[in-house]
N, C-alpha and C positions, 0 to 999 in steps of 0.2 A: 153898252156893256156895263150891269152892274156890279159885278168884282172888281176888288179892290188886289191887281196884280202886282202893285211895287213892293220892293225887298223890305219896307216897313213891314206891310199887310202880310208876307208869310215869313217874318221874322218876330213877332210885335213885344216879346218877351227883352231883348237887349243883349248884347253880349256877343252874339253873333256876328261876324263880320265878311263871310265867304258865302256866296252861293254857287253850286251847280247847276250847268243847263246840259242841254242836249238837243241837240239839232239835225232835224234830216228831211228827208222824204219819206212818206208815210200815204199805205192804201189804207184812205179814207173811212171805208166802212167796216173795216176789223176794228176800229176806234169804237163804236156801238158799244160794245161790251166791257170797255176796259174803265177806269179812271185813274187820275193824276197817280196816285198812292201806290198802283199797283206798276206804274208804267219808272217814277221812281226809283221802285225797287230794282226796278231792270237796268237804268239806270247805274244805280250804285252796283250791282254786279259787273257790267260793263266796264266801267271804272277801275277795279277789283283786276280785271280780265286785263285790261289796257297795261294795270302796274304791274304786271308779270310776263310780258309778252315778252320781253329780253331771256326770260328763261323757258318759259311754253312754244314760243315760237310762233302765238297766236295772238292777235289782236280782235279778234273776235267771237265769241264762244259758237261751240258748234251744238254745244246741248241745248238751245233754246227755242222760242217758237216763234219769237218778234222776227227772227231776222227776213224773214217773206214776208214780211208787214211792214218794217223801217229799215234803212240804210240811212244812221249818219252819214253827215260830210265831215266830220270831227271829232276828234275825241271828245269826252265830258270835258267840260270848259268849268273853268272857274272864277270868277269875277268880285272884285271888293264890296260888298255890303251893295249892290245894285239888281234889277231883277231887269232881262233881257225883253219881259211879256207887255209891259206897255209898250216901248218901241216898237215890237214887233203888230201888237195893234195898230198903230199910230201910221205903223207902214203900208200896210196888206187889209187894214179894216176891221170888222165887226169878224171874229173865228166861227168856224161852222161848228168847231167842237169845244167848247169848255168843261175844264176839270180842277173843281180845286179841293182837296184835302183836308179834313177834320186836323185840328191840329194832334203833333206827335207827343211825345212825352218832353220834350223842351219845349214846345208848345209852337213849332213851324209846320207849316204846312207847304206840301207840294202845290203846284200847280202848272196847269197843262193847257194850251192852244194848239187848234190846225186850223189850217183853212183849206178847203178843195183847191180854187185856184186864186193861185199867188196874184198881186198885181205889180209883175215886175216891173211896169214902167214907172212908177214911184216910188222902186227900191233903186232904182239905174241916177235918178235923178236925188238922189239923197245925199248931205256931206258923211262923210265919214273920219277915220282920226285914229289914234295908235290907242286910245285909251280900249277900253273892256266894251264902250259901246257899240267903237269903231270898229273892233274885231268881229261885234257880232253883226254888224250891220251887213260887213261883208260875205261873213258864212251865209247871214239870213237871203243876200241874193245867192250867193251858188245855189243852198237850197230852192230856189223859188227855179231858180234856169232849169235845174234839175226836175223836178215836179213839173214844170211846164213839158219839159220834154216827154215827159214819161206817162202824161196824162194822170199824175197822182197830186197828193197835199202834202204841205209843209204843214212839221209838227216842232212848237217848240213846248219844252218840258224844264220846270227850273224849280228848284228843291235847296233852301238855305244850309249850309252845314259845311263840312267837309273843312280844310287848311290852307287858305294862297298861299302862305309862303314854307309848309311842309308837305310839300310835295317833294315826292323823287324824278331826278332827273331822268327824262325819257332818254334811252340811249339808242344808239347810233341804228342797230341793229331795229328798235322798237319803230325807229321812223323810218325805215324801209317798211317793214309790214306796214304802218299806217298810211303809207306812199302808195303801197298796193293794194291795201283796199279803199282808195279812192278819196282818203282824207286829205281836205285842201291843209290844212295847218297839223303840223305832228306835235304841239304842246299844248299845255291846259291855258295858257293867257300871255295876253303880250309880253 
């Protein structure tokens, strides 16, 4: 793998200390057309969507196209100055799909992995931990049991920006929807 996926390499400018991922199950060949930037921006809508569900009543938008193509296990997660994409190489291998992003006007860029099939037995045997890595290590298997089940890919997607610690708190109400649609964890990080 020639990219350079660590929160250095799509942060390189400084200052930044939060990145966003997004995690799921993903049909593989609707990927073809798409890349990191645009997959992103669905992304930070999503996101957008997750922080109003206490009053929408939605935790998922229904105006979009991704959703017959991915289903999160989680909300957009957020993590201190780290990037989820090497681990998730290091676990599952060499991705069938890479994408990584021209930078933006801060100068970060998105970036995107899937892979068709997971290799869960090296994610089952792996340590994990409470910190940001350990959280994703765990979605990154639900995703994979999930994908294996379904005959589909895991797709992880992570984009630097956004605030760890201003965020609003998910309420009560938001983690029932995200319970019901299938999200293992209802907040953005440990």
């Amino acid at each position: 793998m020639d990219e350079d996926l660590t929160f250095a390499a799509l942060a390189p400018n400084g200052g930044l200390t939060t990145l966003a991922y997004w995690l799921g199950v993903a049909d593989m060949p609707s990927l073809q057309d798409i890349d990191a930037v645009s997959v992103s921006r669905a992304m930070a809508y999503q996101y957008d969507i997750e922080e109003q569900a206490d009053r929408t009543g939605l935790v998922m938008p229904e105006d979009v196209d991704w959703r017959e193509h991915f289903v999160p296990v989680a909300p957009v997660q957020l993590t201190r100055a780290w990037s989820p994409l090497p681990h998730a190489v290091d676990m599952l291998g060499p991705p069938d799909w890479t994408s990584v992003g021209e930078p933006d006007l801060l100068g970060t860029r998105a970036a995107g992995c899937a892979w068709t099939s997971p290799r869960f037995s090296t994610l089952a045997a792996s340590p994990t931990g409470t910190s940001d890595r350990g959280r994703f290590h765990r979605l990154l298997v639900v995703a994979a049991m999930r994908a294996n089940d379904t005959d589909k890919g895991v797709l992880v997607l992570a984009k630097p920006g956004w605030s760890y610690e201003r965020r609003a708190a998910i309420s009560a109400e938001t983690a029932y929807l995200m319970r019901a649609a299938g999200f293992v964890v209802q907040d953005r990080h440990p």
